[in-house]
Every structure is written in structure tokens, then in C-alpha cells.
LODREN-185965 format. One line per field, with one value per residue (C-alpha): residue in one letter; y, z, x. Coordinates in nm, 2 decimals, always signed. Example, Ala and Ser with C-alpha at 12.3 -4.5 7.8 and 13.67 -1.06 7.14 Angstrom:
! residues 2
code: [a;s]
Y: [-0.45;-0.11]
Z: [+0.78;+0.71]
X: [+1.23;+1.37]
***
This chain:
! residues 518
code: [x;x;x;x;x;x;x;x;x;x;x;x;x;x;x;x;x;x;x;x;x;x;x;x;x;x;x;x;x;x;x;x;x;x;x;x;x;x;x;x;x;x;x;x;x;x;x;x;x;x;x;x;x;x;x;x;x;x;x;x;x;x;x;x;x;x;x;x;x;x;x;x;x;x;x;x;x;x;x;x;x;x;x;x;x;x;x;x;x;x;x;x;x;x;x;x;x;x;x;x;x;x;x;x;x;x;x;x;x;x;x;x;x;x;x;x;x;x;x;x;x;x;x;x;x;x;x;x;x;x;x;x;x;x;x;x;x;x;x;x;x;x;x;x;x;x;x;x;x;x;x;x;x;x;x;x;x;x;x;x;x;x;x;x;x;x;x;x;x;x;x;x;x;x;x;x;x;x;x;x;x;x;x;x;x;x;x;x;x;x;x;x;x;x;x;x;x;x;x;x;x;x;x;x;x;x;x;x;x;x;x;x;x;x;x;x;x;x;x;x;x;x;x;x;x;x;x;x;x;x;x;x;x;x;x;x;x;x;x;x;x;x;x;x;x;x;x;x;x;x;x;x;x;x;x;x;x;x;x;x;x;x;x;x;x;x;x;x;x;x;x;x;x;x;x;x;x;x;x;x;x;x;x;x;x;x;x;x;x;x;x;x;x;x;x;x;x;x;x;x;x;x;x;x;x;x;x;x;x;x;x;x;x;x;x;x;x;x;x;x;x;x;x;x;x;x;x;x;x;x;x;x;x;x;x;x;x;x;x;x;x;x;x;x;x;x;x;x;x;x;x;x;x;x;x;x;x;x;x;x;x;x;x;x;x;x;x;x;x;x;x;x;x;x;x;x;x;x;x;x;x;x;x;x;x;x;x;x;x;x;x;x;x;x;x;x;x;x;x;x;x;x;x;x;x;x;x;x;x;x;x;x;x;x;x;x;x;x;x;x;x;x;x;x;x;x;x;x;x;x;x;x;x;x;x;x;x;x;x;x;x;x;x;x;x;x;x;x;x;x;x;x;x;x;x;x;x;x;x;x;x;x;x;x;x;x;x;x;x;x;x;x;x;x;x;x;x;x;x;x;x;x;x;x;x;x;x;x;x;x;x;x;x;x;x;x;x;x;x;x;x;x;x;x;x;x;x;x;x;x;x;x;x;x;x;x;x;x]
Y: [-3.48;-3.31;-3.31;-3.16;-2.87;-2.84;-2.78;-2.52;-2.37;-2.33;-2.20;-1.92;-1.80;-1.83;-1.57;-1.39;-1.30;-1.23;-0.98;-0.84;-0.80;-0.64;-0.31;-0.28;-0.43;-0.16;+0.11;-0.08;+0.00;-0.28;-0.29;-0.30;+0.03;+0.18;+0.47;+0.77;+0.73;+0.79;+0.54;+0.34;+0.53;+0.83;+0.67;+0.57;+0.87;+0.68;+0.45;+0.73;+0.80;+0.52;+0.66;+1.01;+1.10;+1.46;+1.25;+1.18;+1.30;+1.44;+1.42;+1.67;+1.92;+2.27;+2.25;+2.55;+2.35;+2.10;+2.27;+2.47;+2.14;+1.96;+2.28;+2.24;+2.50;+2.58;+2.67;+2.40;+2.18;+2.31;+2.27;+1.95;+1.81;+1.96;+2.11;+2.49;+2.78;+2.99;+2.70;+2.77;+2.69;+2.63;+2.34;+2.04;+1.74;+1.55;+1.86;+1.80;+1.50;+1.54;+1.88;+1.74;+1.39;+1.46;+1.16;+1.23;+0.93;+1.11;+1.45;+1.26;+1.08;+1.43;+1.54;+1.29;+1.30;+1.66;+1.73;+1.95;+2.07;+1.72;+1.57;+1.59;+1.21;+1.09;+0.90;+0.82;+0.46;+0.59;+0.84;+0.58;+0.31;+0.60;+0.71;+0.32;+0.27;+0.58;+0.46;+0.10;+0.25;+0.47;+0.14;-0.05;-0.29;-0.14;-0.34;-0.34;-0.23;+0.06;+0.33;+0.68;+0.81;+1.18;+1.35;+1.72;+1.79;+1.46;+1.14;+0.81;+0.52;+0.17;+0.29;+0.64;+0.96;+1.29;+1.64;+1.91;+2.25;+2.46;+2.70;+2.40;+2.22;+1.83;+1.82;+1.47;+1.26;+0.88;+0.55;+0.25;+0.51;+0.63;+1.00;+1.11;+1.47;+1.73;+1.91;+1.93;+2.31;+2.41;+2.76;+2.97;+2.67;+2.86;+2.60;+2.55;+2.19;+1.87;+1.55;+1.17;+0.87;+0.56;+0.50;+0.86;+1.22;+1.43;+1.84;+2.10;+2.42;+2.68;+2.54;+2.21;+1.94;+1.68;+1.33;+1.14;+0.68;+0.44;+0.20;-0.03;+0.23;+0.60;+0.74;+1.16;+1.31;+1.68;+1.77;+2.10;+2.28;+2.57;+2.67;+2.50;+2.51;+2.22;+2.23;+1.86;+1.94;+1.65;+1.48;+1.40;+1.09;+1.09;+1.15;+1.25;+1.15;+1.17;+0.83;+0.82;+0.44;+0.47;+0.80;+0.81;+1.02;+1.36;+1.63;+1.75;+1.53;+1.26;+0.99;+1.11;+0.81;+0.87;+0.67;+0.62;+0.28;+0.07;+0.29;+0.33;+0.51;+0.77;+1.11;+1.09;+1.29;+1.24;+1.43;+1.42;+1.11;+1.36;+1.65;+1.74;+1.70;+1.42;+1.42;+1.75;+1.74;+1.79;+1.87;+2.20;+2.05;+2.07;+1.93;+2.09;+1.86;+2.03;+1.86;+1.90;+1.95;+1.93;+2.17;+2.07;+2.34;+2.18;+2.27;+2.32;+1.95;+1.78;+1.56;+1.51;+1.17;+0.99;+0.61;+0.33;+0.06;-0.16;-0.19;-0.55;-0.66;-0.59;-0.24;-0.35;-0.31;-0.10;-0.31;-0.34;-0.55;-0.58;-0.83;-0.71;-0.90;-0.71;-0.38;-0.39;-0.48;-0.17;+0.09;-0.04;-0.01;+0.36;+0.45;+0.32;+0.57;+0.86;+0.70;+0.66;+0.27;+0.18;+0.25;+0.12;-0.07;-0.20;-0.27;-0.55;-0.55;-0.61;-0.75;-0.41;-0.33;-0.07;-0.09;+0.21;+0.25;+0.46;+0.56;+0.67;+0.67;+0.67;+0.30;+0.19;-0.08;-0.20;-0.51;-0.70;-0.94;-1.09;-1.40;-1.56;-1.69;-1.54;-1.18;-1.08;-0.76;-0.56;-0.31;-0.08;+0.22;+0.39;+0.40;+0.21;+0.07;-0.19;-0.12;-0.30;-0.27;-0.43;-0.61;-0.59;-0.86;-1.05;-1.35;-1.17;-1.18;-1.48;-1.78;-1.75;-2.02;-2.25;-1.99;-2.27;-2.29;-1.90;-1.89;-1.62;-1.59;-1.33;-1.33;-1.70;-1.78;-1.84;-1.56;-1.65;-1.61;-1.39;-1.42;-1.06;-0.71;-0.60;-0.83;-0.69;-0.36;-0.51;-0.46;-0.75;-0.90;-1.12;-1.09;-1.16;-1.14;-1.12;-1.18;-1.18;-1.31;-1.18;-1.23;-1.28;-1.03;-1.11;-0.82;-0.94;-0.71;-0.80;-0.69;-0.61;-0.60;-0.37;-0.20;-0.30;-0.45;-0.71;-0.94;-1.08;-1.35;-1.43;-1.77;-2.09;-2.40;-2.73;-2.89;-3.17;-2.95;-2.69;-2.58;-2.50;-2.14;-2.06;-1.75;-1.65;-1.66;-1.40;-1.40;-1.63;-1.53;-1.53;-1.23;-0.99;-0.69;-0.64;-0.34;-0.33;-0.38;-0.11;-0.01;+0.29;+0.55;+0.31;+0.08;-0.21;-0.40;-0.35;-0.61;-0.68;-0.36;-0.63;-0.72;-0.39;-0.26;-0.54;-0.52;-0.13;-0.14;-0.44;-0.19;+0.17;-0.03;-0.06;+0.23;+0.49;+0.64;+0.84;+0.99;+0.93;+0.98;+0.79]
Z: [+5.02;+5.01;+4.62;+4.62;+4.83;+4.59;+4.33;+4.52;+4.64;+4.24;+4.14;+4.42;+4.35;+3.94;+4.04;+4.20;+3.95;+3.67;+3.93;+3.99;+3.61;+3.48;+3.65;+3.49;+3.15;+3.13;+3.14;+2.80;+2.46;+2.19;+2.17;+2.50;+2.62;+2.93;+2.81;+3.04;+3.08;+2.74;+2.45;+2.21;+1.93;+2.06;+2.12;+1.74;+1.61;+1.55;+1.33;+1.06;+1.24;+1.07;+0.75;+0.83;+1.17;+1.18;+1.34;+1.66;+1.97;+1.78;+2.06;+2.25;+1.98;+1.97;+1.68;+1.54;+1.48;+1.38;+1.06;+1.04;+1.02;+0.78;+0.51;+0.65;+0.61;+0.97;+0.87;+0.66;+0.91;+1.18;+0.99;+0.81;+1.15;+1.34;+1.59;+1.73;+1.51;+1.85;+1.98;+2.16;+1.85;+2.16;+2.24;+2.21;+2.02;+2.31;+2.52;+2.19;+2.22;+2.60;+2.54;+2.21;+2.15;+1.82;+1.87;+1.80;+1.56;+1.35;+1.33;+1.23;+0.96;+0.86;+0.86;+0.63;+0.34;+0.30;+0.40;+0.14;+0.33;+0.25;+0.45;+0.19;+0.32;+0.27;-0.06;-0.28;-0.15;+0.19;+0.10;-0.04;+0.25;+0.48;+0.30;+0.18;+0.60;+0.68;+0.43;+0.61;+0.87;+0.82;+0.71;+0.94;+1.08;+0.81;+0.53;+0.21;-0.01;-0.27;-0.11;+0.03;+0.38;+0.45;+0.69;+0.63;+0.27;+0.25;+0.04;+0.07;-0.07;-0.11;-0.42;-0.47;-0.26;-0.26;-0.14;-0.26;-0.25;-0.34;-0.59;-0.87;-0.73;-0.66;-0.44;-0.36;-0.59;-0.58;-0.67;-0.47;-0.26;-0.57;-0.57;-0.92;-0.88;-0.65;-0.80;-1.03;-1.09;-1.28;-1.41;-1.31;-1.16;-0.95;-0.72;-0.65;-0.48;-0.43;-0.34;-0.26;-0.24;-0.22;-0.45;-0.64;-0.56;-0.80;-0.80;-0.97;-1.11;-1.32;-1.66;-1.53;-1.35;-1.16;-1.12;-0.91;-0.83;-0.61;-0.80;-0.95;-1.25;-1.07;-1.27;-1.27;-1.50;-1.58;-1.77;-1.96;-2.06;-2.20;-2.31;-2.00;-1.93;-1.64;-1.52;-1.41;-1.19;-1.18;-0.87;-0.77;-1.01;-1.19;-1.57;-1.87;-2.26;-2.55;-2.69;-3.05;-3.06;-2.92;-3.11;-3.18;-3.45;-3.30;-3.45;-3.05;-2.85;-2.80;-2.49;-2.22;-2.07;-1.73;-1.54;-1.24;-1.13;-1.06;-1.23;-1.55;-1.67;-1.95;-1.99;-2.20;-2.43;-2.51;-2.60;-2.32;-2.36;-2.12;-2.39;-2.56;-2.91;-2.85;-3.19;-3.09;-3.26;-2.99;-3.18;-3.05;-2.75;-2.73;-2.44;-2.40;-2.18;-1.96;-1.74;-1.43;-1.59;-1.84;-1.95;-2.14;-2.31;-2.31;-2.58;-2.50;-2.42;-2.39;-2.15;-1.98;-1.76;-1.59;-1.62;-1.46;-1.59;-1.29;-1.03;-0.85;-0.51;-0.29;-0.17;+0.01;-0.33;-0.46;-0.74;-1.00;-1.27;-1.58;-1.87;-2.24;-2.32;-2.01;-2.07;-2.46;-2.37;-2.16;-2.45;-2.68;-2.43;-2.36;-2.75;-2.79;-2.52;-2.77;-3.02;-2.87;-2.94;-2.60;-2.40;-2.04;-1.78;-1.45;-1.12;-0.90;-0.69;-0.32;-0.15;-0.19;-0.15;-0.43;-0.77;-0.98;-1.29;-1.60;-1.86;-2.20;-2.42;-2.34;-2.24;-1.92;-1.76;-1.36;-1.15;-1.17;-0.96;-0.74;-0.52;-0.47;-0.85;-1.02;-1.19;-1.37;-1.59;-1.78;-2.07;-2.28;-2.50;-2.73;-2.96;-3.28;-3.35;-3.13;-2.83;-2.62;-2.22;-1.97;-1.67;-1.40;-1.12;-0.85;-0.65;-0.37;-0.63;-0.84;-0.80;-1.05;-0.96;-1.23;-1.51;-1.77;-1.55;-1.59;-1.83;-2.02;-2.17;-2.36;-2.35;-2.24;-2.52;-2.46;-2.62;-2.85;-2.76;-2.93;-2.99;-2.92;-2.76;-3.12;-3.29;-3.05;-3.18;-3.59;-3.49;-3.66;-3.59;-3.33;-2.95;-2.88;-2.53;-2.47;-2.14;-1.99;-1.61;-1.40;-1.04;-0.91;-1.10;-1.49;-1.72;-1.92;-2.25;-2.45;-2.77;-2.79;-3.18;-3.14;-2.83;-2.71;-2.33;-2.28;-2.03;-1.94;-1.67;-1.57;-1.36;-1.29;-1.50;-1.28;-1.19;-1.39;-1.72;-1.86;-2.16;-2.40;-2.26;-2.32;-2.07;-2.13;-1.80;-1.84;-1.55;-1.81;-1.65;-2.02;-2.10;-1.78;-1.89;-1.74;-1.50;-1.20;-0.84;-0.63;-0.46;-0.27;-0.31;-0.26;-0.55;-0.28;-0.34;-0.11;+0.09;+0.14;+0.25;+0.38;+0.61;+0.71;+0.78;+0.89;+1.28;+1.24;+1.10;+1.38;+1.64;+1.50;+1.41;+1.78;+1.89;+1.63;+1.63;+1.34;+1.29;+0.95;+0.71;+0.46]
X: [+1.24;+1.57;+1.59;+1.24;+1.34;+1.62;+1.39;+1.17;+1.48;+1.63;+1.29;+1.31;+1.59;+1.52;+1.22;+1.40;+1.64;+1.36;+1.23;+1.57;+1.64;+1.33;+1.34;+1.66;+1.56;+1.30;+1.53;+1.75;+1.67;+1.66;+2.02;+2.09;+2.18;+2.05;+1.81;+1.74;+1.38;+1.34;+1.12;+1.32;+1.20;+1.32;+1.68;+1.64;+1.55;+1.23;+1.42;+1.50;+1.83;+1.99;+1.95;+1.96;+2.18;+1.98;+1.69;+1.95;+1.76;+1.43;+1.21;+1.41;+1.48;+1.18;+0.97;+1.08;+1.45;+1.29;+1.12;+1.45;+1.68;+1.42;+1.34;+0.96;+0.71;+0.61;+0.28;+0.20;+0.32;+0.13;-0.18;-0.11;-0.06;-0.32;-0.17;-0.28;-0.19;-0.07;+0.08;+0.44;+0.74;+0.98;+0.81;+0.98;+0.85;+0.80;+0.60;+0.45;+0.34;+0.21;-0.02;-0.18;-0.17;+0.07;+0.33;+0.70;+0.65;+0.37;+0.59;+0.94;+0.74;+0.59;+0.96;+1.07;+0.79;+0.84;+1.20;+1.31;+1.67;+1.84;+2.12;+2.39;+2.49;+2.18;+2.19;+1.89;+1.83;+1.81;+1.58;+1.35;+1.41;+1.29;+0.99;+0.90;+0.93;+0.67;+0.42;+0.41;+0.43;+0.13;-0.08;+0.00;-0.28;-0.52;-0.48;-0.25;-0.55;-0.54;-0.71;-0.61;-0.49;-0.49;-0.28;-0.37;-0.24;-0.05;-0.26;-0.03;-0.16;-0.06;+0.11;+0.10;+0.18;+0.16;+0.10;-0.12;-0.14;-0.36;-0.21;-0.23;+0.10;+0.10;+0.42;+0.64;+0.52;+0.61;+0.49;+0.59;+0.84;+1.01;+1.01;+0.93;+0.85;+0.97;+0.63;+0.43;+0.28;-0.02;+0.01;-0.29;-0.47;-0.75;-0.86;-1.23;-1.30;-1.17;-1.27;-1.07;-1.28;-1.09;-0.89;-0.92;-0.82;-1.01;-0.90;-1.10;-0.97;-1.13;-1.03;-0.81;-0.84;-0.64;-0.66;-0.41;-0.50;-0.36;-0.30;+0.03;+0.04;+0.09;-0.17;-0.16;-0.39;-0.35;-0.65;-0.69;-0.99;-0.82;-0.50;-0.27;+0.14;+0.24;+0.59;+0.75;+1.00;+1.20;+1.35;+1.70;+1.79;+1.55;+1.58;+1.32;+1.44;+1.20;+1.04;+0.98;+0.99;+0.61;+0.51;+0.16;+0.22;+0.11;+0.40;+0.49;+0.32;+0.59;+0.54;+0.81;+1.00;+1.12;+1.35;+1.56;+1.80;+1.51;+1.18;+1.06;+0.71;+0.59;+0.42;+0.13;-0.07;-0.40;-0.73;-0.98;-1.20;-1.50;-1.49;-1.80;-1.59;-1.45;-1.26;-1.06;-0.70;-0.43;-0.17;-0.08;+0.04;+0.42;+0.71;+1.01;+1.30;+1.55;+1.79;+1.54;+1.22;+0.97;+0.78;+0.42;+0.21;-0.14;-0.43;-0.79;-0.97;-0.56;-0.43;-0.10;-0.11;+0.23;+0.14;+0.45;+0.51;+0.25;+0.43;+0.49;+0.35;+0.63;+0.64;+0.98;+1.19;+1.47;+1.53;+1.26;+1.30;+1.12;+1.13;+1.14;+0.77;+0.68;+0.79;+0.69;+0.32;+0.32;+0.51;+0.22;-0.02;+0.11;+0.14;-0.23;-0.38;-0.34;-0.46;-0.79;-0.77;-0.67;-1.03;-0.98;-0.81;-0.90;-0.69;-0.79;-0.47;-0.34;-0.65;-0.83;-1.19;-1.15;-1.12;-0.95;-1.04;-0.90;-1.04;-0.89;-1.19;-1.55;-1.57;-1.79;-1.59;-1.69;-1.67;-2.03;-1.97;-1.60;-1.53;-1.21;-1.10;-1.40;-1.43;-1.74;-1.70;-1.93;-1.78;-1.99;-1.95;-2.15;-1.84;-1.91;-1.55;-1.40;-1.13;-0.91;-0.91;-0.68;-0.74;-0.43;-0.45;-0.24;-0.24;-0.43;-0.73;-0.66;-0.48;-0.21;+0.03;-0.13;-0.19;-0.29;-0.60;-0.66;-0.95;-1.13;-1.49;-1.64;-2.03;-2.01;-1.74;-1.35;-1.15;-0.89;-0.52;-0.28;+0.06;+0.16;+0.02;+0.01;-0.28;-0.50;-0.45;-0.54;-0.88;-1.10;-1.46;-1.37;-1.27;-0.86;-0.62;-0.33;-0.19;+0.12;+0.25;+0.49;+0.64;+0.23;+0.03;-0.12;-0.16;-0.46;-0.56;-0.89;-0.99;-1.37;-1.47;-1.79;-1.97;-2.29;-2.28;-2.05;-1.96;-1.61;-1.54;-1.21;-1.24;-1.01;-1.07;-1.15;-0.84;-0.76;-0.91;-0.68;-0.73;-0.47;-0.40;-0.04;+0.02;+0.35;+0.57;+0.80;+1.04;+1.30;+1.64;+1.73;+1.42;+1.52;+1.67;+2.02;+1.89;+2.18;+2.08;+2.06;+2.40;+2.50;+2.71;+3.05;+2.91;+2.86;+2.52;+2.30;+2.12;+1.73;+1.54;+1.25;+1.55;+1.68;+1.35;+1.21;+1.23;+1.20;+0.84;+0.76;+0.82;+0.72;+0.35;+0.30;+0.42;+0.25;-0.08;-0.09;-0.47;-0.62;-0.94;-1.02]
***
């Protein structure tokens, strides 16, 4: 009896202790500090203060310094955000918040995809740590698919993100958190509509058009339908050199290669596959390379598209690597697209609903049918020569950890297997791939000799059956090209963003409520 009361006793005074304590433990932030009433993400500056100390005590700073400190447009902040155009600039962020439903959360990560005063501490890896954190944050609970959010102006993707405005200037552009371009400015643009389904924003000028997709690959069409100068202004880091090795053979149309410490993707020139003269020369087009910017002068029916090197899974990154098999199957991929011999490719990527596709010639390609390990494809054209297209998938789509049981069939048949990116490009009378794996996505290319409607099915072979389908793994330590891990400013490697951010993005999921359209 006694040792019973001894446990009743023990457990009394355990409760009351728990009691005791969580008053108190309400009041602590996450590291322990006692916090004055105020949220934890307002102590952590909404977890961008650790990148950028200017985020210290947001909540309580007046909109007005808030724009001021951050280079923000009020006005384009005000609308982009929804918030009342006579509404009080002395309010602060968290009166804000109270009066209309605009969390401090939502505003900070406004601040930080259009900063344009820069903290002159803040190196580039922070930069992109903070803007890879907003766009997970943004997505969080919705899905990793490719497909648009909008927050006024603002499109991020699961890839790609931007701003628009409505002179003819795409604003922060980045794939997978990169910043590529500061902007991006059509001259004379005259906008008239737009429209952004999915996985697409679509921009119509008078004589131009833009085309922006979520998808592994970046792609930003500029398309001209009359005499057209674009201006690449070039963001911090990132650098533009001329890429004859790829040359199509156009005089002053050279690809573009542009490149930062873990990036790499080209500028593209191409005639417009959607012209009525669909054999229009495009060799007026010219690029002229400064240290910040490039300058294209487009022709009449021309197009300037940015395509990246596909991007891999994890959005978490810094450090991209590419192999050489990798990154060649791309530059002849890229050099192909203005010849016209290059017609489409295909994203099935991330788990998405959506399907981009791109088109570089006038080649129908679209998803017939898709299950788990099976892809049905139909291509036509009314093009009499042959053209290659290229399928990009991932594990999320299909199983790729056995690739010899990957198998492709052509109208019922297998297709034959080449030994390089190349062969495809021969031409010939029968169907060829090429495909090459790489740390969980497949870039598959297929030759189609002549156009009529096809059918491609990409499936797994019965275990126990693999056929002799040699796709090249190309993460070889031996094949990776040398490209240095990110390090900051000191030179000290850095260590994994998925672990930096990690608990950061746990905690700004739950507490954000940033209001999107699809």
C-alpha cells in the first residue's frame, strides 16, 4: 500500500511540474529564449534573418521601411500583395497582418524574391538558400508537381520563377533558385493579354510573344514577329561567353552558354516553328555580349529561347553536377533546335499532373495514355522528313532503379539503341534512341524516320526478362566533370542546404498561409 501511494504521490507531483513548465515554455522560442509575446518567426526574422540580419525584428518595422530597406516598389508591392491602395504606409507588418489577413511570413518572402537593395554581406549562396526556402515554402502541402503559383505579378513554379511586368520585362528569373536574369526587357513590347495554365505562362504583345515553363529545362521563349531587340540583363555571378563548338551554322546566331558555380544553360536561336513560312532564314539575327548583358537583335518570325541543362530532382542543391555524356547530349540537343531537326520534347517530371511540352518544329507530341511504369505517346507532323524528340522522366514517373528493364517500342516494335546522341541526328529509314541516366531522371531521345501518327510506349520489361538495353549510367566518378562545390565567401565548403534549411521549412510550412491561384 505504501509503495502504491508512492507512485500516486510521484505522478502528482510529475503533473504538476508539466503544468508549471508550459506557461513558461510558451513564452520560449525554438532556441530557448524567452520571447516577449511575440511568434517564433517573428524572433527569426521568419527564418531569412540568418542569411540576411536586415530581416531582424521585421514584424515590428512600418511598411514603408520595409520597401525602403529591401529596394521594393511600394506600389507594386501593394498590389502584388493585395493589400488596399490607401492603406496606412506607417503600419507595421504585424498591424499588417491583423487588419488584412497579409501574414508577416507572406510579406518577408515577397521581400526576398524581389529585393533589389542587397545586403552587401549577403553572398550569392545565401541569396539562393533564401529564395530556394520561399519557393518550398510557397508549395508547401501542395504537391512537388510542375505547375504555376501566382502571387500578384510573381509565377514560382517547381522549377522556374519569375516576375512580369507589363512594359515587356520578365523580372528575377531563376530555375531551381538560381537567379539567371535580373530582367529580361522587350523593347516596345505593347502588351495585350496573357494567360498561365499549368505548367505555361503565355504573354502577348503586338508583334512578340512570351513563353516562360515549369519545367527541369527553364524554358523562356522570346518570339518575334517583327523586327525585335531583347536585352539579358545578367545577374550577379552569372556569366554569358559565345559557343561555337555547337554553332548551327547561322553567321550571328551563335548558342549563348551561360553559367554560374553550379549552372549551366544556352540562348537559342531559332526560326519560329508557328510562322506561316516556316522556311524563313534567320540570319539577320545578331548577339552582342557585354560583361552584364546581352543584347539580341531579333528578325521577323526568330526566336530567342534560354533552355538549362534539365535540372535534377532535388530543389535543395547548390551544387549541380553534370557528367560530360550528360552535358554533350544536351549541347547537341541545343545545336539541333536551330536546325529544325530537333522537333519536340516532353517533361514527365516530379509527380506532376501536367505535362510541358516544347516545341521546336511543327511536331504534335502528347501523353495518350500514363499509369505507374507505362507511357503511351503519340507524335505526328505533317513534315515529310524524319525528327527526333526527347522524352525527360524521373523515378516519380518510372521506376528507374533497374534501367535494363526500361523498354521502348515504336508502333509495337523495340527501337534500336544508339551508341551516341549523334546517330540519331544521321537521319536513316529506321527508328533509333538514345538514352542516357542520371542521378533518377532518364533523358530518352528517339529518332522518327518519317511522319504519319506514331505511337511510342515506354514500359518496364517483366522481371526476370531484360532485354539487352545498355542505358548508359553516367554518374561514373571517373565521367563527372571537376565543377567545385559550393563555398562561401571564406572558401570554406559549405554543408547540406537540405540540413540547414531543413527545420526552417518544417516550421514556416505551418505557420504560412500564403494565398495562391493556380
Amino acid at each position: 500500500m505504501k509503495i502504491k501511494r508512492l507512485v500516486v504521490l510521484l505522478l502528482c507531483v510529475f503533473l504538476l511540474t508539466v503544468l508549471s513548465v508550459l506557461p513558461a515554455h510558451a513564452q520560449m522560442g525554438p532556441v530557448g529564449g524567452p520571447g516577449p509575446g511575440m511568434g517564433s518567426g517573428i524572433r527569426q526574422g521568419y527564418g531569412f534573418a540568418q542569411y540576411d540580419g536586415r530581416f531582424d525584428g521585421f514584424g515590428s518595422m512600418t511598411f514603408e521601411e520595409a520597401t525602403e530597406i529591401f529596394g521594393v516598389q511600394v506600389g507594386d508591392a501593394i498590389s502584388d500583395l493585395e493589400l488596399p491602395e490607401d492603406m496606412d504606409m506607417q503600419l507595421t507588418i504585424l498591424e499588417i497582418e491583423e487588419l488584412y489577413g497579409v501574414s508577416g511570413q507572406e510579406i518577408a518572402s515577397y521581400m526576398v524574391m524581389n529585393m533589389q537593395q542587397l545586403n552587401t554581406t549577403l553572398n550569392l549562396r545565401e541569396r539562393l538558400l533564401m529564395r530556394q526556402q520561399v519557393i518550398q515554402v510557397m508549395r508547401a502541402g501542395r504537391g512537388n508537381g510542375m505547375y504555376f503559383m501566382r502571387q500578384g505579378n510573381c509565377a514560382c513554379g517547381n522549377f522556374t520563377t519569375f516576375t512580369f511586368n507589363e512594359s515587356g520585362a520578365i523580372e528575377h528569373f531563376a530555375v531551381g533558385g538560381s537567379l539567371l536574369f535580373d530582367s529580361v526587357e522587350i523593347l516596345d513590347f505593347e502588351y495585350l493579354d496573357e494567360q498561365i495554365t499549368e505548367t505555361t505562362a503565355f504573354y502577348q504583345g503586338v508583334d512578340s510573344q512570351i513563353l516562360i515553363q515549369d519545367s527541369p529545362m527553364g524554358i523562356f521563349q522570346v518570339r518575334a514577329f517583327a523586327d525585335k531587340t531583347v536585352t539579358y540583363n545578367l545577374a550577379e555571378g552569372i556569366t554569358a561567353s559565345l559557343e561555337e563548338t555547337i554553332s548551327s551554322g547561322f553567321e550571328n546566331a551563335i548558342p549563348i552558354k551561360i553559367t554560374s558555380d553550379n549552372f549551366e544553360g544556352y540562348l537559342l536561336f531559332f526560326s519560329n516553328p508557328l510562322a506561316e513560312n516556316s522556311d524563313v532564314s534567320i540570319n539577320g539575327t545578331e548577339a552582342e555580349i557585354s560583361e552584364d548583358k546581352i543584347i539580341v537583335y531579333l528578325v521577323e518570325d526568330s526566336v530567342v529561347m534560354f533552355r538549362a541543362i534539365p535540372m535534377l530532382p532535388s530543389l535543395m542543391q547548390t551544387g549541380y553536377r553534370y557528367s560530360n555524356n550528360y552535358t554533350y547530349m544536351h549541347q547537341v540537343l541545343n545545336r539541333e533546335i536551330a536546325t529544325g531537326r530537333f522537333g519536340a520534347e516532353i517533361v514527365l517530371r516530379a509527380g506532376s499532373d501536367y505535362v510541358p511540352v516544347t516545341n521546336y518544329a511543327p511536331v504534335d507530341l502528347k501523353v495518350r495514355e500514363r499509369d505507374r511504369d507505362r507511357i503511351v505517346l503519340g507524335v505526328e507532323s505533317e513534315m515529310p522528313a524524319g525528327r527526333v524528340i526527347c522524352i525527360n522522366v524521373d523515378n516519380e514517373t518510372i521506376n528507374l532503379t533497374n534501367p535494363d528493364r526500361l523498354r521502348l517500342r515504336y508502333d509495337g516494335a523495340i527501337i534500336e539503341e544508339a551508341d551516341s546522341i549523334d546517330e540519331l541526328f544521321a537521319g536513316g529509314n529506321s527508328s533509333l534512341c538514345y538514352r542516357l541516366y542520371e542521378n533518377g531522371t532518364a533523358s530518352i531521345a528517339v529518332y522518327i524516320p518519317q511522319f504519319s501518327e506514331h505511337e511510342i510506349i515506354i514500359d518496364l520489361e517483366p522481371e526476370g526478362e531484360e532485354g539487352s538495353a545498355n542505358l548508359e549510367t553516367v554518374l561514373d566518378e571517373e565521367d563527372l566533370e571537376t565543377e567545385p562545390v559550393a563555398q562561401d565567401e571564406e572558401g570554406e565548403t559549405e554543408p547540406s542546404p537540405a540540413f540547414e534549411l531543413g527545420f526552417a521549412v518544417t516550421g514556416l510550412a505551418i505557420a504560412y498561409g500564403l494565398r495562391h491561384r493556380k
